[in-house]
MDAnalysis code that builds the backbone (N, CA, C; Angstrom):
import MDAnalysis as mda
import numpy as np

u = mda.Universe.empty(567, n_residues=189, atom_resindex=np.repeat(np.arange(189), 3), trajectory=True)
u.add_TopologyAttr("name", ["N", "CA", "C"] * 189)
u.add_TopologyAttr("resid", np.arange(1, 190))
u.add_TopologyAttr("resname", ["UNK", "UNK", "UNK", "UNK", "UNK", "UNK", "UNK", "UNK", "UNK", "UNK", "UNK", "UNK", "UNK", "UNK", "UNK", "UNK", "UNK", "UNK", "UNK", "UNK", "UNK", "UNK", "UNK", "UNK", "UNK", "UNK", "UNK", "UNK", "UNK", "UNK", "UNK", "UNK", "UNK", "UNK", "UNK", "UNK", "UNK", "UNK", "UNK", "UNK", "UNK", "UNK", "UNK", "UNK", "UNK", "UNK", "UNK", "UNK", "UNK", "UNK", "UNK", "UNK", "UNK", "UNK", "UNK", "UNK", "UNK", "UNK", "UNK", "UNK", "UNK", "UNK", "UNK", "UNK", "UNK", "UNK", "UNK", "UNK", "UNK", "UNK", "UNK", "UNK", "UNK", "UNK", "UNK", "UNK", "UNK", "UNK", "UNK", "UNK", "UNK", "UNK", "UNK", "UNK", "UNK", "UNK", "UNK", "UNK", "UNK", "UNK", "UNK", "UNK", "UNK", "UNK", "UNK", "UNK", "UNK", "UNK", "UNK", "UNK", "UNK", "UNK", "UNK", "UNK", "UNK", "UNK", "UNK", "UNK", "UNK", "UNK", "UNK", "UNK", "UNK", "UNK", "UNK", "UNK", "UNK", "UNK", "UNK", "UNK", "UNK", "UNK", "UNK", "UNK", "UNK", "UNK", "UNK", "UNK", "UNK", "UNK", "UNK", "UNK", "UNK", "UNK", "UNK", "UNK", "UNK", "UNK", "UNK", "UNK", "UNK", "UNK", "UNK", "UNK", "UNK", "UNK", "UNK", "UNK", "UNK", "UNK", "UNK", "UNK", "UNK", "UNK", "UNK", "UNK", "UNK", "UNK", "UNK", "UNK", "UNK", "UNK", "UNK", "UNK", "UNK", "UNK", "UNK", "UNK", "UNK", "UNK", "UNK", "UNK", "UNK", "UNK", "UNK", "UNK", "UNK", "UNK", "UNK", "UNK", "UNK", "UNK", "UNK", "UNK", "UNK", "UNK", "UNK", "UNK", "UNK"])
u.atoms.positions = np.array([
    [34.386, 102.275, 56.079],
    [34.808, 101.686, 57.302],
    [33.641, 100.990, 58.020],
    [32.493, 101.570, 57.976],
    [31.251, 100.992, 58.402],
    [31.172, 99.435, 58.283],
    [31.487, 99.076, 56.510],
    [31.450, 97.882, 56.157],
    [32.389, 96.654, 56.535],
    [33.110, 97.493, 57.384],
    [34.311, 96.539, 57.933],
    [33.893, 96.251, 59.453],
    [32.603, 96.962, 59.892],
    [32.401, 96.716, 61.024],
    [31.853, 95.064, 61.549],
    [31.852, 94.773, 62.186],
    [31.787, 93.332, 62.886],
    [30.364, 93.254, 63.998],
    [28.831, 94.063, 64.041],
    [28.750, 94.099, 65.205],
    [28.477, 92.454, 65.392],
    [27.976, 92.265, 67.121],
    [28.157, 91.165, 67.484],
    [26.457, 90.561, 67.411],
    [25.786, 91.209, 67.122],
    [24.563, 90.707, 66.581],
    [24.041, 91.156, 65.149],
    [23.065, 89.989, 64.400],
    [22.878, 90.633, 63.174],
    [22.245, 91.480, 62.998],
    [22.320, 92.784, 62.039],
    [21.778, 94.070, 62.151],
    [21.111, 94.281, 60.790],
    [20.669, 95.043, 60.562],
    [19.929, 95.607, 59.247],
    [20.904, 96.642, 58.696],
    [21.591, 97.280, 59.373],
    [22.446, 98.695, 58.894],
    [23.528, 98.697, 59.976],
    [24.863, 98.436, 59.372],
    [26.078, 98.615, 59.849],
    [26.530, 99.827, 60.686],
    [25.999, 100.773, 59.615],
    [26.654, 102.138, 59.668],
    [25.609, 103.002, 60.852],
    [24.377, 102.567, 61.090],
    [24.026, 103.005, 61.763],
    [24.386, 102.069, 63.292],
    [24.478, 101.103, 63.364],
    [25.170, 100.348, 64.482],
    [26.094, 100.684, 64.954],
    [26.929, 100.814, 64.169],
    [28.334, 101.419, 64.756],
    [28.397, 102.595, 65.076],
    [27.358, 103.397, 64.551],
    [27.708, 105.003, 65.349],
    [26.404, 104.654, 66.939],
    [25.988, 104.012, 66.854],
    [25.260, 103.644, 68.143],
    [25.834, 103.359, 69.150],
    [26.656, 101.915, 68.562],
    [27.651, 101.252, 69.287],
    [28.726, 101.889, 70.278],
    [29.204, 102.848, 69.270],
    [30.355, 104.119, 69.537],
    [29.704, 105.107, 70.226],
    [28.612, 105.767, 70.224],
    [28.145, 106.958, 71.050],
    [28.157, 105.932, 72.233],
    [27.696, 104.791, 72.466],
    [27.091, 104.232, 73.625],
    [29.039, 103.748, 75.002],
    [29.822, 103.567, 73.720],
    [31.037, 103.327, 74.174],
    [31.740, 104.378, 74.710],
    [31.361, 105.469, 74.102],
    [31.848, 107.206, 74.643],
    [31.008, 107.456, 75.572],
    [29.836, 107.362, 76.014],
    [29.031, 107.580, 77.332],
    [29.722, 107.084, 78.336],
    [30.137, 105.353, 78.137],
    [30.029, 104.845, 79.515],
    [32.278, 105.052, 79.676],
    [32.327, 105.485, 78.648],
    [34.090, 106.395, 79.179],
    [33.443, 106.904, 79.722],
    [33.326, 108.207, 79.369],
    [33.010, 109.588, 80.381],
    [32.540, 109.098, 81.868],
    [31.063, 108.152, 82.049],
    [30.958, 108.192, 83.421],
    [32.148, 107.247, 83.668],
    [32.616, 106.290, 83.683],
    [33.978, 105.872, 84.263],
    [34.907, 106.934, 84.305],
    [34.943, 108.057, 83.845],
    [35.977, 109.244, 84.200],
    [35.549, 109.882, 85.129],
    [33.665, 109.926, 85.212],
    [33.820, 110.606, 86.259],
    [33.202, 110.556, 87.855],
    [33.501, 108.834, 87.654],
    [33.045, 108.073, 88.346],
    [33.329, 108.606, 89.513],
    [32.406, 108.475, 91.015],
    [32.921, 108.604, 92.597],
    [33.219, 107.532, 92.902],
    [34.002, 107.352, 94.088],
    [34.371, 105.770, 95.144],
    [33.076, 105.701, 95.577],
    [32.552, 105.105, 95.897],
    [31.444, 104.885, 96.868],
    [32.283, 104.128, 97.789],
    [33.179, 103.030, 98.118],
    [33.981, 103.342, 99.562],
    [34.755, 104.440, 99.630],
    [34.903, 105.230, 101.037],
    [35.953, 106.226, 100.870],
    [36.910, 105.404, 101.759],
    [38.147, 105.818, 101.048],
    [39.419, 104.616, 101.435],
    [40.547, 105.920, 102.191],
    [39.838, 106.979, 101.416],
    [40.932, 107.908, 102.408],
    [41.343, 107.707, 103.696],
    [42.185, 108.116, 104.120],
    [42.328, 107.674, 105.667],
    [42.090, 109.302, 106.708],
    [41.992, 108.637, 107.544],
    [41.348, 109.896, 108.724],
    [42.331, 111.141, 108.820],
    [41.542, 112.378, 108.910],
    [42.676, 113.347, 109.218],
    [43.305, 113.748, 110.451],
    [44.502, 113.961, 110.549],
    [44.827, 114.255, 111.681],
    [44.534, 114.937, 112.951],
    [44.320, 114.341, 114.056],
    [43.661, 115.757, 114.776],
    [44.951, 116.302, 115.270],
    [44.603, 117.908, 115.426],
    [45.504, 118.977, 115.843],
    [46.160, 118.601, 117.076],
    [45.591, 118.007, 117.663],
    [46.248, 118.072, 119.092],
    [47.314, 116.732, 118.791],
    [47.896, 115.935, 117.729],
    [48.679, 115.402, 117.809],
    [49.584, 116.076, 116.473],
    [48.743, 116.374, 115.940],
    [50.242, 117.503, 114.608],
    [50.940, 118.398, 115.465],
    [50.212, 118.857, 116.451],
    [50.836, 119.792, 117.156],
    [52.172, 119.370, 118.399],
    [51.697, 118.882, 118.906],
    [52.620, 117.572, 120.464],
    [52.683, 118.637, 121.268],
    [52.294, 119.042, 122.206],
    [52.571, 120.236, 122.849],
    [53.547, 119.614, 124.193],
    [53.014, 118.535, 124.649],
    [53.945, 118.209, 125.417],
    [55.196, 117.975, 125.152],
    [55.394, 117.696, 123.817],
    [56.621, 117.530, 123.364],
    [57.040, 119.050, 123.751],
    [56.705, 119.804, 123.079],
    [56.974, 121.356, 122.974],
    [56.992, 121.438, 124.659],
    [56.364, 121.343, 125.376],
    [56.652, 122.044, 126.773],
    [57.913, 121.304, 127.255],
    [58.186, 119.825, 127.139],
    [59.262, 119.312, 127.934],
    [60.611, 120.061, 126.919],
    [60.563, 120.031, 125.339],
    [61.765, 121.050, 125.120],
    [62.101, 122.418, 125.757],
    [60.791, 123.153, 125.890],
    [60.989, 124.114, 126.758],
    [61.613, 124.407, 127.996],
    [61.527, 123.445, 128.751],
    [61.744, 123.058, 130.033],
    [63.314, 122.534, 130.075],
    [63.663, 121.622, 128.790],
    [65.019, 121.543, 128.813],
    [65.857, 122.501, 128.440],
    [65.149, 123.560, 127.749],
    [66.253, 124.794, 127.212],
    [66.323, 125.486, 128.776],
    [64.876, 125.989, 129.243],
    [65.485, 126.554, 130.470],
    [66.613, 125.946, 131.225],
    [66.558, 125.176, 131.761],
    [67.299, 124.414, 132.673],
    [68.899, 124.221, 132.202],
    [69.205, 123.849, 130.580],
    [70.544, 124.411, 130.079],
    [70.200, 126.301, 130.338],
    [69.517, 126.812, 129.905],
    [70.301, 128.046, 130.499],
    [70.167, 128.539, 131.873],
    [70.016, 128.061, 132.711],
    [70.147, 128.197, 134.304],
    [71.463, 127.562, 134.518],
    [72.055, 126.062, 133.752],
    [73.064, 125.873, 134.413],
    [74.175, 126.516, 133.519],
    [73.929, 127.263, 132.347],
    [75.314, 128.022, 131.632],
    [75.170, 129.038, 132.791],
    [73.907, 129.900, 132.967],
    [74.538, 131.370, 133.772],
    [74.834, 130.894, 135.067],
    [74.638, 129.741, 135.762],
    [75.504, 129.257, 137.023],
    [76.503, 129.375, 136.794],
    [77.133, 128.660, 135.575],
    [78.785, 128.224, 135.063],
    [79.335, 129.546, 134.772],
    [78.663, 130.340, 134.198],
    [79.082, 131.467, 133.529],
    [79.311, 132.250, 135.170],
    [78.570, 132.685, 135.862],
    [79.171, 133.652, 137.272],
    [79.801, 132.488, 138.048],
    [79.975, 131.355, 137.957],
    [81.532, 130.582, 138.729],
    [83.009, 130.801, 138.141],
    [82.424, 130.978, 136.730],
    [84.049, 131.326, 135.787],
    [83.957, 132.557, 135.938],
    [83.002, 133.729, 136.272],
    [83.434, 135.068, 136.779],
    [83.838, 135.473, 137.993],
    [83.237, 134.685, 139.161],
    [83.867, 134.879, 140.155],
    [85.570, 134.114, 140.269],
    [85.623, 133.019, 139.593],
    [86.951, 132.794, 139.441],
    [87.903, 133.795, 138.787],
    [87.404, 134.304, 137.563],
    [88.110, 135.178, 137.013],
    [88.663, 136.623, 138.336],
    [87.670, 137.067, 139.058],
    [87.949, 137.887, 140.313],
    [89.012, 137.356, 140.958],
    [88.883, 136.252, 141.511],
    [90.035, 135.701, 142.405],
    [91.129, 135.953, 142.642],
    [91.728, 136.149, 143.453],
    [93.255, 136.276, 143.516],
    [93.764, 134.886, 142.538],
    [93.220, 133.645, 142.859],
    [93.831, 132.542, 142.025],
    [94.345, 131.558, 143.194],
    [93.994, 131.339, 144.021],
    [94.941, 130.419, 145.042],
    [94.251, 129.284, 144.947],
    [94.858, 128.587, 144.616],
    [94.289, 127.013, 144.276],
    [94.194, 125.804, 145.599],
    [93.020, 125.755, 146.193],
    [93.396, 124.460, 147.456],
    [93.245, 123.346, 147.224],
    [94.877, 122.916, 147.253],
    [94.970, 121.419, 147.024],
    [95.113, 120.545, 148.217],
    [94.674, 120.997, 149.206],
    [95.100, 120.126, 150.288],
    [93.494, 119.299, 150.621],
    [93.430, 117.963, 150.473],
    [92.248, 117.269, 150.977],
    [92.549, 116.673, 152.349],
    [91.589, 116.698, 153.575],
    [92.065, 116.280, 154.653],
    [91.636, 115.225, 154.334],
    [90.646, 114.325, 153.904],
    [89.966, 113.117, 153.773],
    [90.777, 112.022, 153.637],
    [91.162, 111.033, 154.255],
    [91.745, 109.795, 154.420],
    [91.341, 108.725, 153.919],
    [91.379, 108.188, 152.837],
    [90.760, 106.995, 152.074],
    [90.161, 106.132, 153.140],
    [89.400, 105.273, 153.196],
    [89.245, 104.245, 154.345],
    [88.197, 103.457, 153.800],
    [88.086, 102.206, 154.367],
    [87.005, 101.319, 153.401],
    [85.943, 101.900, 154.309],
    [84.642, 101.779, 153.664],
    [83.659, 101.313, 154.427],
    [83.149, 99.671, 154.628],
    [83.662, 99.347, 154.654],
    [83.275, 98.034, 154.894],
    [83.989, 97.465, 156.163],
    [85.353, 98.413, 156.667],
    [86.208, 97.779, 157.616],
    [86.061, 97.312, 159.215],
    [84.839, 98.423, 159.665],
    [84.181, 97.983, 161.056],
    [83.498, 96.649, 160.704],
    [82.552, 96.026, 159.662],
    [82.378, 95.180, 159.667],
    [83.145, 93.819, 159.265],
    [84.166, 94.143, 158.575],
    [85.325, 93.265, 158.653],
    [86.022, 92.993, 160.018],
    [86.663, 93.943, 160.834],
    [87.210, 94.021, 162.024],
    [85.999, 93.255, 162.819],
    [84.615, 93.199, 162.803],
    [84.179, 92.382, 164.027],
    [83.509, 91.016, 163.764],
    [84.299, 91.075, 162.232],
    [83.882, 89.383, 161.766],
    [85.352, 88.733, 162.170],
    [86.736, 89.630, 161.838],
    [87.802, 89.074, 162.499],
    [87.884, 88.381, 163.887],
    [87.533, 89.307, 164.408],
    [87.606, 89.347, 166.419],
    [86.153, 88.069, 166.868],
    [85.509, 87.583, 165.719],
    [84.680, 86.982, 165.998],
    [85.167, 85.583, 165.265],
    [85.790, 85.325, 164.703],
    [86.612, 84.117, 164.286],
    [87.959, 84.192, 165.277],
    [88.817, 85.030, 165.458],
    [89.708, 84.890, 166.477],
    [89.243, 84.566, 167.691],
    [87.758, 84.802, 168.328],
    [87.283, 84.050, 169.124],
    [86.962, 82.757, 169.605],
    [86.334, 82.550, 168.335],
    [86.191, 80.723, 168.078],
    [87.378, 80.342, 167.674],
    [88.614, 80.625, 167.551],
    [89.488, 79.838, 167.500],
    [90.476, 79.862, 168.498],
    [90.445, 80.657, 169.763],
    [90.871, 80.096, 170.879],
    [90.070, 79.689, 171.376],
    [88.550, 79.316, 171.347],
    [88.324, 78.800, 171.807],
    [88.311, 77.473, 171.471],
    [88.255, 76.907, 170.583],
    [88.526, 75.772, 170.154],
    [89.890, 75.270, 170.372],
    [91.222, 76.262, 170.491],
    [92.451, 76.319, 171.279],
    [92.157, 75.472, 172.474],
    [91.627, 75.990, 173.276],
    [91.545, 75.437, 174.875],
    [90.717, 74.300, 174.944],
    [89.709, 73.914, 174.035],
    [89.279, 73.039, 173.811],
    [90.120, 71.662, 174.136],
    [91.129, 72.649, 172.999],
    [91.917, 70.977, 172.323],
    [93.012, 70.683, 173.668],
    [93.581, 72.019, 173.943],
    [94.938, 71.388, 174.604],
    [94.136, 71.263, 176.101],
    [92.543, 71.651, 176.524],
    [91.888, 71.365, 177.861],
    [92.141, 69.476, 177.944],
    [91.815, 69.201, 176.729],
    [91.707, 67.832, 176.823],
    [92.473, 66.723, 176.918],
    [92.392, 65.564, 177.531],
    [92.921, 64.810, 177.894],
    [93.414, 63.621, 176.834],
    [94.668, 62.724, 176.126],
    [94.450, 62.057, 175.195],
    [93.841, 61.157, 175.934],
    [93.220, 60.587, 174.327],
    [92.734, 59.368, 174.782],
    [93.645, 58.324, 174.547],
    [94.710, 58.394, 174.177],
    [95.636, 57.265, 173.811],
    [96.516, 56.976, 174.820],
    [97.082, 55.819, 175.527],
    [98.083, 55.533, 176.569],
    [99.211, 54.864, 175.822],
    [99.904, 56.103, 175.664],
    [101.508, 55.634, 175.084],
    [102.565, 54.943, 176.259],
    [102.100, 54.981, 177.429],
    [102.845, 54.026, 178.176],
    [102.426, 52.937, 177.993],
    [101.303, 52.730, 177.596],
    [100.878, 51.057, 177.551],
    [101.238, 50.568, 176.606],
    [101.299, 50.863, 175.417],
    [101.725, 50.702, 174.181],
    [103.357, 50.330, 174.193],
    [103.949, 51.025, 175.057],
    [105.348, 50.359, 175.044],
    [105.649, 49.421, 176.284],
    [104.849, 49.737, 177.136],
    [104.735, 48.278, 177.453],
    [104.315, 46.875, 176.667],
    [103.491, 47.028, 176.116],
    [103.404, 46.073, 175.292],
    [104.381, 46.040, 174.355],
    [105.068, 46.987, 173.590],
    [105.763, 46.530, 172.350],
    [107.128, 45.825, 173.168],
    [107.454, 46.035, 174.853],
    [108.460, 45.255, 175.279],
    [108.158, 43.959, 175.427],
    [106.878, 43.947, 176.176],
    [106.734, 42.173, 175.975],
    [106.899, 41.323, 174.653],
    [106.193, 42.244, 173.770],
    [106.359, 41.661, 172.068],
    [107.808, 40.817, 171.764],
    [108.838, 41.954, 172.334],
    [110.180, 41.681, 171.953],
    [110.389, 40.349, 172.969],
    [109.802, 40.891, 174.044],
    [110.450, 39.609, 174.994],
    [109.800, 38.088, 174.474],
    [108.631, 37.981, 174.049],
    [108.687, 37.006, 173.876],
    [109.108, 36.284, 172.244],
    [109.458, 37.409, 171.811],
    [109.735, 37.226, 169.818],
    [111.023, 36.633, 170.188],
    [111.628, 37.250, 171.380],
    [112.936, 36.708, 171.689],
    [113.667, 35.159, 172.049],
    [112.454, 34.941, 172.745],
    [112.513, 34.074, 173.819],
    [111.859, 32.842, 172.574],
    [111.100, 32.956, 171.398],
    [110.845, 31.825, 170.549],
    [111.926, 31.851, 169.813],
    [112.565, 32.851, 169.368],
    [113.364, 32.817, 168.355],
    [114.599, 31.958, 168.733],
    [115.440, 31.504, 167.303],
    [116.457, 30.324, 167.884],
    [117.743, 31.610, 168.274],
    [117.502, 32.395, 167.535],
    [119.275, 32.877, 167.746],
    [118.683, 34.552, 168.224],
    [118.953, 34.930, 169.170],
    [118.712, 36.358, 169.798],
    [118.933, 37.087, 168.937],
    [118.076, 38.596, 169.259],
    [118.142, 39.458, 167.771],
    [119.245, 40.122, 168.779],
    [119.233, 41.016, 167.744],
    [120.894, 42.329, 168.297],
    [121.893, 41.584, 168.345],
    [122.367, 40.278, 168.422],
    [123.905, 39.672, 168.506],
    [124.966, 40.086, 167.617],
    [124.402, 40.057, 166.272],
    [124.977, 40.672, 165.119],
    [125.852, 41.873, 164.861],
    [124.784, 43.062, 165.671],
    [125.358, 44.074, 166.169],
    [126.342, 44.394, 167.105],
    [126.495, 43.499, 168.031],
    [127.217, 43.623, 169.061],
    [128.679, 43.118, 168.700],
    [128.243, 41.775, 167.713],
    [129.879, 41.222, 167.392],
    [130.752, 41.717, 166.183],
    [130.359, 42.663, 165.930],
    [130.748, 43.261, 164.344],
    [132.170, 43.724, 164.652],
    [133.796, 44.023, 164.340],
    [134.429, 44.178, 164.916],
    [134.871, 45.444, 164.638],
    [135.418, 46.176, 165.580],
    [135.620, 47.604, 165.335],
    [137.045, 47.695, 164.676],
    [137.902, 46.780, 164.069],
    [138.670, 47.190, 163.397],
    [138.879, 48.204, 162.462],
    [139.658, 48.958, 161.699],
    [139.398, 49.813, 160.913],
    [140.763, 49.677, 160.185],
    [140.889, 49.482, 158.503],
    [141.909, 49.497, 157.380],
    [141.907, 50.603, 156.421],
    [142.816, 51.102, 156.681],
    [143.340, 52.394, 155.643],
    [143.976, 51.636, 154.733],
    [143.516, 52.266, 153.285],
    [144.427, 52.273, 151.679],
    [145.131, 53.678, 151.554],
    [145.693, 52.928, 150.501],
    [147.255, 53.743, 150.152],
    [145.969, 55.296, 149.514],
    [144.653, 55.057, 149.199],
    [144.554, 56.268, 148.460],
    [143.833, 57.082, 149.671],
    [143.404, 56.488, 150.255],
    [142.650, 56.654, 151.630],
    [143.574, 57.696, 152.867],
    [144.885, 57.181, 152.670],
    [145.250, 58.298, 153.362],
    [146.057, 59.038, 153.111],
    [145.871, 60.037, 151.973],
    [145.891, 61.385, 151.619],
    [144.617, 61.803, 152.189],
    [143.408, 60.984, 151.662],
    [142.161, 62.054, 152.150],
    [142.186, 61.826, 153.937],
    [143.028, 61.377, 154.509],
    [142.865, 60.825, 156.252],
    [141.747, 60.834, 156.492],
    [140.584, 59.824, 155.845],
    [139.529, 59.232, 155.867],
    [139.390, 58.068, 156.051],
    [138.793, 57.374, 157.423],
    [139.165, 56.255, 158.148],
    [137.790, 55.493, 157.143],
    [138.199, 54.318, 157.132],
    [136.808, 53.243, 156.487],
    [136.534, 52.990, 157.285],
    [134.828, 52.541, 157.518],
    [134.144, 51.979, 158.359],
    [134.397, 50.154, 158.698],
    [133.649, 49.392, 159.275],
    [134.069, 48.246, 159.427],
    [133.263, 47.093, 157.921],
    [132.142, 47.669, 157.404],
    [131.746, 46.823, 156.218],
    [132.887, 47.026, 155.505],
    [133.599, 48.343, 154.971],
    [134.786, 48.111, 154.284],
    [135.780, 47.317, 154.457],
    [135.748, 46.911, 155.481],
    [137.116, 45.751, 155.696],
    [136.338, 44.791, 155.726],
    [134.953, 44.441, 156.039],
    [134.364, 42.662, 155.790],
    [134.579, 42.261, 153.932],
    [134.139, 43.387, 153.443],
    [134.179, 44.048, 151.652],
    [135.704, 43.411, 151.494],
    [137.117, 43.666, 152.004],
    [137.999, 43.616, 151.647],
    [138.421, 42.468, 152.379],
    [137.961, 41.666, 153.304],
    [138.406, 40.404, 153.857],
    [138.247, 39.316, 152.831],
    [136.767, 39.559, 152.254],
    [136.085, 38.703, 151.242],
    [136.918, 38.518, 149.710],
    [137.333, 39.466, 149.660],
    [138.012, 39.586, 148.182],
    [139.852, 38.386, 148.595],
    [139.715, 38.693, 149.382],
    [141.343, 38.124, 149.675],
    [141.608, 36.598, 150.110],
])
């Protein structure tokens, strides 16, 4: 096997190379086995005072007491109930009521204020508009619309004739026609 060896420089003796080669290859295993880190990568150990939490531990403490202060409260209320005769009071005198309603009530009475007063305001005051003058004028209007015009207004009205003609179907219902119904029926004839 010697003679099959390959070393990587030329040698005089194989066989002694290769057991050189090989002791020297088994040394530097071993120290790589038993090599140290020279960084230490470990990480820090814990200190006690946080493995431990004590505050944690005291505030649980503190919550167990306090559940058992309010069971043995609960516990002698359900014993003194248990004593009881048992009479149950259902009567509440307390009357629902807003709180908010005194200050509602004197925001009311304080708008019902300002609005009579603004009441007296309005009807204190005097218009400013003169509706007598206004129809005075709208009479002159007429008088003189009248007085250009060729044929007087209202005549029309006045000469319309108050006759009145009943039909044969007309009086069963004894429903008199007005006077366009007979101008309506003058025209046709």
């Amino acid at each position: 096997m010697h003679r099959s060896y390959q070393p990587m420089k030329p040698v005089t003796n194989r066989y002694l190379q290769r057991r050189w080669d090989q002791s020297s290859y088994e040394d530097h295993r071993r120290k790589v086995n038993f090599a140290q880190p020279i960084v230490d990568t470990r990480g820090m150990k814990t200190p006690a005072h946080v493995q431990l939490k004590l505050k944690k531990l005291q505030l649980q403490d503190e919550r167990l007491s306090i559940i058992d202060r309010d069971n043995r409260f609960l516990a002698s209320k359900l014993a003194e109930i248990a004593r009881s005769p048992g009479l149950v009071d259902h009567r509440n005198p307390y009357q629902q009521r807003s709180l908010n309603s005194d200050k509602r009530r004197e925001e009311f009475l304080l708008v019902s204020r300002q609005n009579q007063a603004i009441f007296q305001r309005i009807t204190a005051r005097q218009s400013d508009y003169r509706h007598q003058l206004w129809l005075d004028d709208w009479e002159r209007t007429e008088r003189r619309r009248n007085d250009i015009a060729r044929f007087p207004r209202g005549l029309p009205r006045k000469q319309k004739s108050e006759r009145k003609v009943k039909f044969a179907s007309a009086e069963s219902n004894e429903q008199p026609e007005t006077s366009s119904s007979t101008d309506s029926t003058d025209r046709e004839t």
